[in-house]
C-alpha positions as CSV (number, residue, x, y, z in Angstrom):
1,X,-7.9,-11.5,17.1
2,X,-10.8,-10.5,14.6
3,X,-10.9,-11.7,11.6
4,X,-9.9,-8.8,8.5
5,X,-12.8,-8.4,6.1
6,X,-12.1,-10.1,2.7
7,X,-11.4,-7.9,0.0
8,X,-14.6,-7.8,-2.7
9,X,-13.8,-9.0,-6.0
10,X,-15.2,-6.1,-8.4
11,X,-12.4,-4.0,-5.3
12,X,-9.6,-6.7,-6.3
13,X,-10.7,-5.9,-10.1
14,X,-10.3,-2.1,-9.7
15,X,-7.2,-2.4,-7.9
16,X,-5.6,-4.2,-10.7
17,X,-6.3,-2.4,-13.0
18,X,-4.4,0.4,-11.2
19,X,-1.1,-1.3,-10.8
20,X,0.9,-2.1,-13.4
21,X,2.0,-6.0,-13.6
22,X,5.8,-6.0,-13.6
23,X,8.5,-7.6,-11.4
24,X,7.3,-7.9,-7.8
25,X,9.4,-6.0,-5.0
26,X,8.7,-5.3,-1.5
27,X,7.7,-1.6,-1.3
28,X,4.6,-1.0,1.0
29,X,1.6,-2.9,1.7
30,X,-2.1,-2.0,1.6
31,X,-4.8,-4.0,4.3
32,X,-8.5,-3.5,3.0
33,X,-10.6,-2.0,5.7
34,X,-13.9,-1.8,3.6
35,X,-13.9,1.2,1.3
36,X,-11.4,2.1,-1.4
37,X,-10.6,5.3,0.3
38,X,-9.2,4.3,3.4
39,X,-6.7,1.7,3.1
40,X,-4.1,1.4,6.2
41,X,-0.9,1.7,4.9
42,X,2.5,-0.2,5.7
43,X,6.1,0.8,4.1
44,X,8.5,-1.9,3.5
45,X,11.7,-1.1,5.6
46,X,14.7,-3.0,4.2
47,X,16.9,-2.5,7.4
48,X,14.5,-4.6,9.0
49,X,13.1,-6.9,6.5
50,X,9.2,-5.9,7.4
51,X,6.3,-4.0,6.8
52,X,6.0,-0.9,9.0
53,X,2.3,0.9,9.4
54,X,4.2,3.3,12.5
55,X,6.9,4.4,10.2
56,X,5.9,7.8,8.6
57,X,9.4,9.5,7.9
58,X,10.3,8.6,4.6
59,X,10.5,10.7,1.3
60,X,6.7,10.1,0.0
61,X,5.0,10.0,2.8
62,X,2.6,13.2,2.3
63,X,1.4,11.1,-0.7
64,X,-0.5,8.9,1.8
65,X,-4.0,9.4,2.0
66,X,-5.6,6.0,1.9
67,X,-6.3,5.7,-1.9
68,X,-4.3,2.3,-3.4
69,X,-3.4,5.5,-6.1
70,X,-2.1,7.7,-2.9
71,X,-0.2,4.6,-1.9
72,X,1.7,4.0,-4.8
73,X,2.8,7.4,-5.7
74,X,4.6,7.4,-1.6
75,X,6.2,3.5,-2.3
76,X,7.4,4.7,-5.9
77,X,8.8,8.1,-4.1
78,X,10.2,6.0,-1.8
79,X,11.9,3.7,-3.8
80,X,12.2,5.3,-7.1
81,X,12.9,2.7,-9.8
């Protein structure tokens, strides 16, 4: 299996200082693919206890467009706080 590309520091700098630090929860989970544009995307599915990339029918998915900002707006829709 090949090997994911790391994710850049100054990327991992950015990123934080998009998402707020609180109490961590499973919501969805982004995999780097090289441009901070097009992250794949993966909801957490509680019935199943995992990380989903093939589910797309949950209340904020249409906020999905592969920015980490996209990403959090569909998790946060999806499991509103």
């Amino acid at each position: 299996m090949p090997r994911k590309p790391a994710i850049p520091l100054e990327i991992q700098a950015d990123v934080q200082k998009l998402v707020e630090h609180g109490k961590p929860s499973p919501i969805c989970r982004l995999t780097w693919t090289g441009a901070m544009d097009k992250w794949d995307f993966a909801i957490y599915k509680y019935s199943d206890e995992q990380y989903d990339p093939e589910e797309w029918f949950f209340t904020g998915a249409v906020k999905v467009y592969g920015t980490v900002t996209g990403a959090m707006e569909a998790g946060m829709e999806a499991y509103p706080m």
